[in-house]
Each structure stands twice: as structure tokens, then as C-alpha cells.
DSSP file (Angstrom, degrees, kcal/mol; ACC not computed):
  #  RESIDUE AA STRUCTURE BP1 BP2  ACC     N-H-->O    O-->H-N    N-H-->O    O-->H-N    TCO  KAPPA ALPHA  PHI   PSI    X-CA   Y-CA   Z-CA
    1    1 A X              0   0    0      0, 0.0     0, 0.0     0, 0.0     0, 0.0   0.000 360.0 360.0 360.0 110.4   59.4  -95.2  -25.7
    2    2 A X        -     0   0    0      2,-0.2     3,-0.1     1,-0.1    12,-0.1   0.770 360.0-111.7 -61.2 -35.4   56.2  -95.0  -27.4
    3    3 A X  S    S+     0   0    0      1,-0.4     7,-1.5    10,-0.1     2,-0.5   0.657  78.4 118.7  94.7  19.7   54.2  -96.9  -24.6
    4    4 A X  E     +A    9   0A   0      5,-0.2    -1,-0.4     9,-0.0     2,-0.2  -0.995  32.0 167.7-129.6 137.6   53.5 -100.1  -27.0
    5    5 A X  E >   -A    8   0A   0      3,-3.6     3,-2.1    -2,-0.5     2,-1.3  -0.911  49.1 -78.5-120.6 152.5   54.3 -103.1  -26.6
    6    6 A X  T 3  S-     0   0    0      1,-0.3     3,-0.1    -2,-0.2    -2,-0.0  -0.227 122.2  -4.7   9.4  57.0   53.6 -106.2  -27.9
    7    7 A X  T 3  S+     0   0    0     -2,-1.3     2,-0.4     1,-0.3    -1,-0.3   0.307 126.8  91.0 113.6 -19.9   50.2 -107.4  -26.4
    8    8 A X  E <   +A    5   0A   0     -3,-2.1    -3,-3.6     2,-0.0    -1,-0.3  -0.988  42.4 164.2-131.5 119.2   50.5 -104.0  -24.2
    9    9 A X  E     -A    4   0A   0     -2,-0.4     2,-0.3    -5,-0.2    -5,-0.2  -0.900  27.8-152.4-105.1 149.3   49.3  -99.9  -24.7
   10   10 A X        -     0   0    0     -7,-1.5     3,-0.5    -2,-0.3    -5,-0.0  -0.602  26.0 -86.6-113.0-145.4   49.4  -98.4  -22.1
   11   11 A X  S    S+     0   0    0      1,-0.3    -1,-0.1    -2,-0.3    -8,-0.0   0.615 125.1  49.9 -91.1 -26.0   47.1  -95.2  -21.0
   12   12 A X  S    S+     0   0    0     -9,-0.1    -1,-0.3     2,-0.0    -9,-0.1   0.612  86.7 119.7-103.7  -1.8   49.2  -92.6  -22.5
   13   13 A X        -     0   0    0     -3,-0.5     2,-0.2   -10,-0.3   -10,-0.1  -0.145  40.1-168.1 -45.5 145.0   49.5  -94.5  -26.4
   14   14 A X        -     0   0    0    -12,-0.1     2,-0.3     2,-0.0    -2,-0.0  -0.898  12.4-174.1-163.4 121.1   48.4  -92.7  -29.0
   15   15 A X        -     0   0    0     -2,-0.2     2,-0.5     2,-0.0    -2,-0.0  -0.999   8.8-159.4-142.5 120.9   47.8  -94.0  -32.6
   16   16 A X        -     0   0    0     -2,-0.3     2,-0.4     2,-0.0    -2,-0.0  -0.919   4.2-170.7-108.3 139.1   46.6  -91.6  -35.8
   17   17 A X        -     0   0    0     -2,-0.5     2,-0.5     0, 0.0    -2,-0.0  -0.975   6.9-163.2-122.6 133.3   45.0  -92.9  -39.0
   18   18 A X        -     0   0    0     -2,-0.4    -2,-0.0     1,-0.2     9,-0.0  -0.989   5.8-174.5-111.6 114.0   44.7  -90.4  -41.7
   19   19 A X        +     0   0    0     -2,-0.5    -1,-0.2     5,-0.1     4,-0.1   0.928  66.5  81.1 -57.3 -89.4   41.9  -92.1  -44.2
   20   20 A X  S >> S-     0   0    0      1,-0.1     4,-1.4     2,-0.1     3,-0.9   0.380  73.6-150.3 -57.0 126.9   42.3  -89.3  -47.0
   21   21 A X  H 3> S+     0   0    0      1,-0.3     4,-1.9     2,-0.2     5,-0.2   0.749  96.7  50.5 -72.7 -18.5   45.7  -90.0  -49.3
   22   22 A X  H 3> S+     0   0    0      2,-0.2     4,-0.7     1,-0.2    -1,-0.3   0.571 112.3  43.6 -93.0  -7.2   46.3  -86.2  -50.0
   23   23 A X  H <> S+     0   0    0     -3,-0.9     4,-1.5     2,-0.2     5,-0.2   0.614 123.5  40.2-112.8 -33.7   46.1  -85.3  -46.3
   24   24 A X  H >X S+     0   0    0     -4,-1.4     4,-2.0     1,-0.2     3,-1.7   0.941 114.3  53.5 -75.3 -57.2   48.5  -88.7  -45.5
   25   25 A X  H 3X S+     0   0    0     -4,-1.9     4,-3.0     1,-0.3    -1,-0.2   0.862 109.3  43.8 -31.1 -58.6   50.6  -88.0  -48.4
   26   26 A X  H 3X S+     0   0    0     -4,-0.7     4,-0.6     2,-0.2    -1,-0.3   0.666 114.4  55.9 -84.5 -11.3   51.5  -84.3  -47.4
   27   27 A X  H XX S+     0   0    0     -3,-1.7     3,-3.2    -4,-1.5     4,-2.3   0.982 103.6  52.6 -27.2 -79.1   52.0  -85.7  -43.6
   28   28 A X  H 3X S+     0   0    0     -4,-2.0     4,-0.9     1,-0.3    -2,-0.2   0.747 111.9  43.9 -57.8 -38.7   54.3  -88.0  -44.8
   29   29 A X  H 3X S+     0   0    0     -4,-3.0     4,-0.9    -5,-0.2    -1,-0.3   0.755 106.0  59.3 -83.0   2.0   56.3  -85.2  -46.5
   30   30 A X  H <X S+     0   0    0     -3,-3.2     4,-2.5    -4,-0.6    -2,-0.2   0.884 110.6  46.1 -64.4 -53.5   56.2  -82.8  -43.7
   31   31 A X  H  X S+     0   0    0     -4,-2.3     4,-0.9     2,-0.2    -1,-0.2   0.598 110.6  47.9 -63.7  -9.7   57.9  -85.4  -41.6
   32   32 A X  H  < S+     0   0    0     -4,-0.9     4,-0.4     2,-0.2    -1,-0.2   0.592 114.8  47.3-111.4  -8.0   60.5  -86.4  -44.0
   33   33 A X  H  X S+     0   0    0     -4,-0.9     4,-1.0    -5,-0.2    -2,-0.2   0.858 119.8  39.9 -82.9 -13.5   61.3  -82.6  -44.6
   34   34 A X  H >X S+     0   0    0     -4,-2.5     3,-2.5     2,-0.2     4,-1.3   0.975 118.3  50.3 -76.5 -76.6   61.4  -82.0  -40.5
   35   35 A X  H 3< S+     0   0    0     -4,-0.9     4,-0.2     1,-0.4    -1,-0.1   0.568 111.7  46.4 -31.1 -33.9   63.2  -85.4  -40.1
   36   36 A X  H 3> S+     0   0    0     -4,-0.4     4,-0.7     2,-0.1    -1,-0.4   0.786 113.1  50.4-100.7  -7.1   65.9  -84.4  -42.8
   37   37 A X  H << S+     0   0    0     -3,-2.5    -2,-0.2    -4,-1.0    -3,-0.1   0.585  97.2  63.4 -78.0 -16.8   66.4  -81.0  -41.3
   38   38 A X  T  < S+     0   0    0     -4,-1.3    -1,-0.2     1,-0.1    -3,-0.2   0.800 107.0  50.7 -78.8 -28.7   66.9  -82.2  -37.8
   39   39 A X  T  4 S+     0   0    0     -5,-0.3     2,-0.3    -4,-0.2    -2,-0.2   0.681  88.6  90.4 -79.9 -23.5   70.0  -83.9  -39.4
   40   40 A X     <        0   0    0     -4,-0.7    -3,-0.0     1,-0.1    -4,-0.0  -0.625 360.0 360.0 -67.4 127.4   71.3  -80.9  -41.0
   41   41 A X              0   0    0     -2,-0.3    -1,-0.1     0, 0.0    -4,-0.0   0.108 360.0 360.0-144.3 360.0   73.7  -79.2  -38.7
């Protein structure tokens, strides 16, 4: 449970925006190599 809802954050919600595309880009593939490794057994 993230703590949004619909109409509702509550106090502990927490939302990052990365402006710069090389900084989002190399996010987004940190998370999809952590994300496919968590699956890996």
C-alpha cells in the first residue's frame, strides 16, 4: 500500500520526479535489473 488513493495522500506518500532523461533513463534500468533479479531464484 503506497498511501494513495484516489482523491487521498496521506502523510507518509511520497512521489519522485526526475526532470533530467539520462538520470530517469538509468533509474528506470536500475529497477528493471533489481526487479528481474528478485525473480531469479
Amino acid at each position: 500500500m503506497t498511501g494513495i488513493k484516489v482523491g487521498y495522500f496521506d502523510q507518509d506518500a511520497r512521489i519522485t520526479v526526475i526532470l533530467n532523461q539520462e538520470v530517469a533513463d538509468a533509474y528506470r534500468k536500475w529497477f528493471a535489473l533489481l526487479w528481474k533479479a528478485s525473480k531469479e531464484e
